[in-house]
N, C-alpha and C positions, 0 to 999 in steps of 0.2 A: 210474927203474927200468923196464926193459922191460917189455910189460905179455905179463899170463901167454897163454898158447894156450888155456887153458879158458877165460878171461875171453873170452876172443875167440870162442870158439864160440858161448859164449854170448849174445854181443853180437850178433853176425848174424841168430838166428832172432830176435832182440829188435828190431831193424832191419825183418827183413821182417814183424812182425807189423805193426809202425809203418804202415811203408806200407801192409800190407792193410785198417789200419782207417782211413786216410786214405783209401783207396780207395773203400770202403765207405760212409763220409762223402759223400765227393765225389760217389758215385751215387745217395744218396736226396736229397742237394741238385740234383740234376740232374734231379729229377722232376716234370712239373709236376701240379699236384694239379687236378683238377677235379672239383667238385661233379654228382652225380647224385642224382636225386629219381626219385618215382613216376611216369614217363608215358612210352608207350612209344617216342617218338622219343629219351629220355633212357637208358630201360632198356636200345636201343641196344646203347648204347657198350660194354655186358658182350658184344653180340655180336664187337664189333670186337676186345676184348681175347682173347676164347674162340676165335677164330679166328685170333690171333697177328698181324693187320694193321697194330697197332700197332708191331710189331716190323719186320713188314714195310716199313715207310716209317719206321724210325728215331727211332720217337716214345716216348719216356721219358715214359709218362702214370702217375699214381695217380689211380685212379676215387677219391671219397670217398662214399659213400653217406650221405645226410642221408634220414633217414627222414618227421623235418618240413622240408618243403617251404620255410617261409621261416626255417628257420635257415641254409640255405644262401645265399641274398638277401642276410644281413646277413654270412655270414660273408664271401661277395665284395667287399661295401663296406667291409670292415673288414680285408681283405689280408689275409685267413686263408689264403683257397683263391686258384689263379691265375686259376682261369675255373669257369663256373657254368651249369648247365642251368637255365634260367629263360627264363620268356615277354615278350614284348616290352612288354606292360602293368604287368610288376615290375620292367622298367627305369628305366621313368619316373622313379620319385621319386629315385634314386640319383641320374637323370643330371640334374636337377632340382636336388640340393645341390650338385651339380659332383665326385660319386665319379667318377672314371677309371678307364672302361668303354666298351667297343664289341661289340655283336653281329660276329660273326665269321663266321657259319653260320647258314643255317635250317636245322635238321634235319627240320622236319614244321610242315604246320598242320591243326588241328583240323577234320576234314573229314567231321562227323556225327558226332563222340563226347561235344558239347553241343546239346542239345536241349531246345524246350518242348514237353512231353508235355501234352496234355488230353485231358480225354472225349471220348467219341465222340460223343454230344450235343454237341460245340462244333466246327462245321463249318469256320469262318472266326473272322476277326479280328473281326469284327464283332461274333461271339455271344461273344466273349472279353470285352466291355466289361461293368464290375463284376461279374465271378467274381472270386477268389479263388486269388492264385497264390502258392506254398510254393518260396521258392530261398534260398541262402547269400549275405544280402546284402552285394553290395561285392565279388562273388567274380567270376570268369569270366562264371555265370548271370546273375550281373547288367547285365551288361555284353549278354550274349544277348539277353538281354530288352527293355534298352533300346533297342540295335540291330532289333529285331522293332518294337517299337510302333512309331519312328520311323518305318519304311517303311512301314508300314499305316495312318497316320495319326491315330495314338491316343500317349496319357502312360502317366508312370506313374500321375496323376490320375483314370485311366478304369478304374483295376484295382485290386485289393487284394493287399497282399503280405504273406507272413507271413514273417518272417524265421526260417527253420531251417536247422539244417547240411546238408549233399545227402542225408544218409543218412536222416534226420529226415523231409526234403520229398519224401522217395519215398516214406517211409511214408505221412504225412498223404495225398499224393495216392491211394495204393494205397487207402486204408481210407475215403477220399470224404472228407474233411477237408478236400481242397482239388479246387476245379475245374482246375487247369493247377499243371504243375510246370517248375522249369529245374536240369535233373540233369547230370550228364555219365555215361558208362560205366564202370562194369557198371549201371548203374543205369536208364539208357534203353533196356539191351537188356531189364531184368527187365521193367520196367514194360509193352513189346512184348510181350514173349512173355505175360503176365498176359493180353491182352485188353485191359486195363480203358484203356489207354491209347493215343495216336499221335502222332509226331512233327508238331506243324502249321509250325516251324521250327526248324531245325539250322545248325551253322558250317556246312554244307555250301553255307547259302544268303547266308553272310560270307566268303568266299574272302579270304585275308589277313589277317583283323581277329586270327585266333587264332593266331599263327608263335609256336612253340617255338625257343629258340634254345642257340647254345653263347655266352656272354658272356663277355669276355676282360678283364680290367686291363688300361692302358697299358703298365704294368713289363713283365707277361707277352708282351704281343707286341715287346715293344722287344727284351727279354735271354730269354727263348722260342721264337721266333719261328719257329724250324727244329720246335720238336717241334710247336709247333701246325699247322705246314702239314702235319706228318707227320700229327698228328693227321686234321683235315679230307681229306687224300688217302686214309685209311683209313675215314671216313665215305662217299665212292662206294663203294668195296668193300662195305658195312655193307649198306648201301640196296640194293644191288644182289641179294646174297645174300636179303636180307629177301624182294626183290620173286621172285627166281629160287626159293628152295626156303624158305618159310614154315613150314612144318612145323618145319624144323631151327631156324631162327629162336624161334618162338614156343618149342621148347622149352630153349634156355638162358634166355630173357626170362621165360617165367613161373617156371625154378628162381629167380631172381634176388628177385622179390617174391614166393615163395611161394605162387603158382598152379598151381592144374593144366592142362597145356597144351589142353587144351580147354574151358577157363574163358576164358584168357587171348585163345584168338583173337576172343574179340568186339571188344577194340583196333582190329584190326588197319584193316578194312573203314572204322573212321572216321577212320585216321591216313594223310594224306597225306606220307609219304616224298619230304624233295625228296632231290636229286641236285645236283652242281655245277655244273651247267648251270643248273636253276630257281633253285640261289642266284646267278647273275648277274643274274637278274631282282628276286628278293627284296632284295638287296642293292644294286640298281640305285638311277637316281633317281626322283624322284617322281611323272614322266610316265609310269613304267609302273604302274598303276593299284592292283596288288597288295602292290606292293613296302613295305618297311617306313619308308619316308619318305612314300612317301603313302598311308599308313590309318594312319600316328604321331600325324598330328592329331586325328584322329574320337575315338584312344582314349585320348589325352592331356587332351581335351575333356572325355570322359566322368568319368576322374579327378581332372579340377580342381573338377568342376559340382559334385563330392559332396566334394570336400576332400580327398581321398586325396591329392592331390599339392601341394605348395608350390613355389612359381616354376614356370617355363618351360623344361621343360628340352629342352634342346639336341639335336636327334635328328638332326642333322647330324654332330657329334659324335660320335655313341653308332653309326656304322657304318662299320666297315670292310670294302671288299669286296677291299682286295689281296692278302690271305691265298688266298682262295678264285681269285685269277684266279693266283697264282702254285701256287696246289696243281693247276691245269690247264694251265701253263705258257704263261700269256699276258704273264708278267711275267720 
């Protein structure tokens, strides 16, 4: 039986619906997802999207915003997300079980927005021996801190440490609870502007130890590959804009966390914005002194001494700089 004209009318918008939603399909599979957390070389990336760069250089990104910080850690070793804002010291254990993973980007390193705050009675390192110091142990502060003694000549044997959350250890410090504190910001600028306190060490004085990064799965950069460079070629844009008109910057980044933009700018001053230029160096090798294979071992050290990491992981591995030399077209 020939088949009817209305069936057939029918049948075509039923066709193209087909394809539209195949379409549809095929574009949220075509997206890669990456993990953002709280810190403003990660909050970023809403600059990059708010200003359309991403589109700009052909990059199909979904931001995922993780509001806890290491649920997004796990969700990248677990091939939830394709890539992950996370620091170079949360890579470790991942690359340490052998998840497949590569820093791809520095986007920032901490450049005075962790600091040991003490009284003003405590001049030097010296008058720091048995005080009383209030940080998030096992955290960044920690690692500050360990970082500080070692150069000065002192343990953790020569100090007292109270283990509280950052919020916690600004209080104690604030109310004389504790002699010396290891905060990050807003919390270093309150404790300044209070008086009661003063930086006597900052990352400012660890150049590299603290690199924020964008972390990538193998898969992702294998069958990815085009939208991450899109991605990273739309990070110069980001940093650039950030460093040319900050005003406009800080105010999508603090609607993003819920700041008001003059809360928000005390980031900014301790967040070092690299550029793809300083990721050649950050992502270089070891003879460049800052670079992420050589301060991998000082902070891989730091994580075994206290058990946070199992096995040796592979920081050779865990970088890839060809992304970054092909989004400046040296590849």
């Amino acid at each position: 039986m020939p088949s009817s004209p209305f069936r057939a009318l029918f049948r075509r918008p039923a066709s193209l619906l087909i394809l539209v939603l195949l379409s549809a399909a095929f574009s949220a599979r075509a997206d890669i997802k990456v993990g953002v957390s709280d810190w403003p070389g990660w909050v970023a990336w809403y600059v990059a999207e708010k200003n359309g760069y991403f589109k700009k250089y052909g990059a199909k990104v979904k931001l995922v915003w993780f509001a806890n910080y290491t649920d997004s850690i796990s969700a990248l070793s677990a091939g939830q997300i394709d890539a992950n804002s996370q620091t170079w010291s949360d890579t470790m254990a991942p690359l340490a079980k052998g998840v497949p993973v590569k820093a791809v980007l520095v986007n920032d390193n901490s450049d005075g927005n962790d600091a040991l705050m003490v009284k003003p009675s405590i001049k030097s390192f010296a008058d720091l021996k048995g005080k009383t110091i209030a940080l998030e142990q096992y955290s960044i502060s920690h690692f500050v801190l360990a970082t500080a003694l070692a150069r000065n000549g002192l343990g953790f044997n020569d100090v007292k440490i109270v283990n509280l959350s950052a919020g916690d250890a600004a209080a104690a410090f604030l109310s004389g609870r504790a002699d010396a504190t290891v905060v990050w910001n807003p919390w270093v600028n309150n404790i300044q502007a209070s008086g009661k306190g003063r930086a006597l060490f900052s990352s400012k004085d660890m150049p590299g130890l603290i690199p924020d990064l964008l972390v990538a799965r193998d898969k992702a950069i294998e069958t990815r590959r085009a939208d991450l460079v899109g991605m990273i070629k739309a990070w110069q844009d980001t940093q650039r804009f950030i460093h040319e008109q900050p005003d406009r910057a800080i105010a999508i980044m603090a609607q993003v966390v819920g700041m008001k933009p003059e809360n928000y700018k005390i980031f900014l001053p301790g967040t070092r914005f690299f550029s793809l230029e300083d990721n050649l160096k950050a992502l270089g090798p070891a003879t460049e002194p800052t670079s992420l294979l050589a301060v991998g071992p000082v902070i891989a050290q730091f994580l075994k001494d206290r058990k946070l990491i199992e096995g040796e992981p592979d920081l050779a591995r865990g970088v890839d700089a060809s992304l970054v030399e092909e989004a400046l077209g040296q590849k």
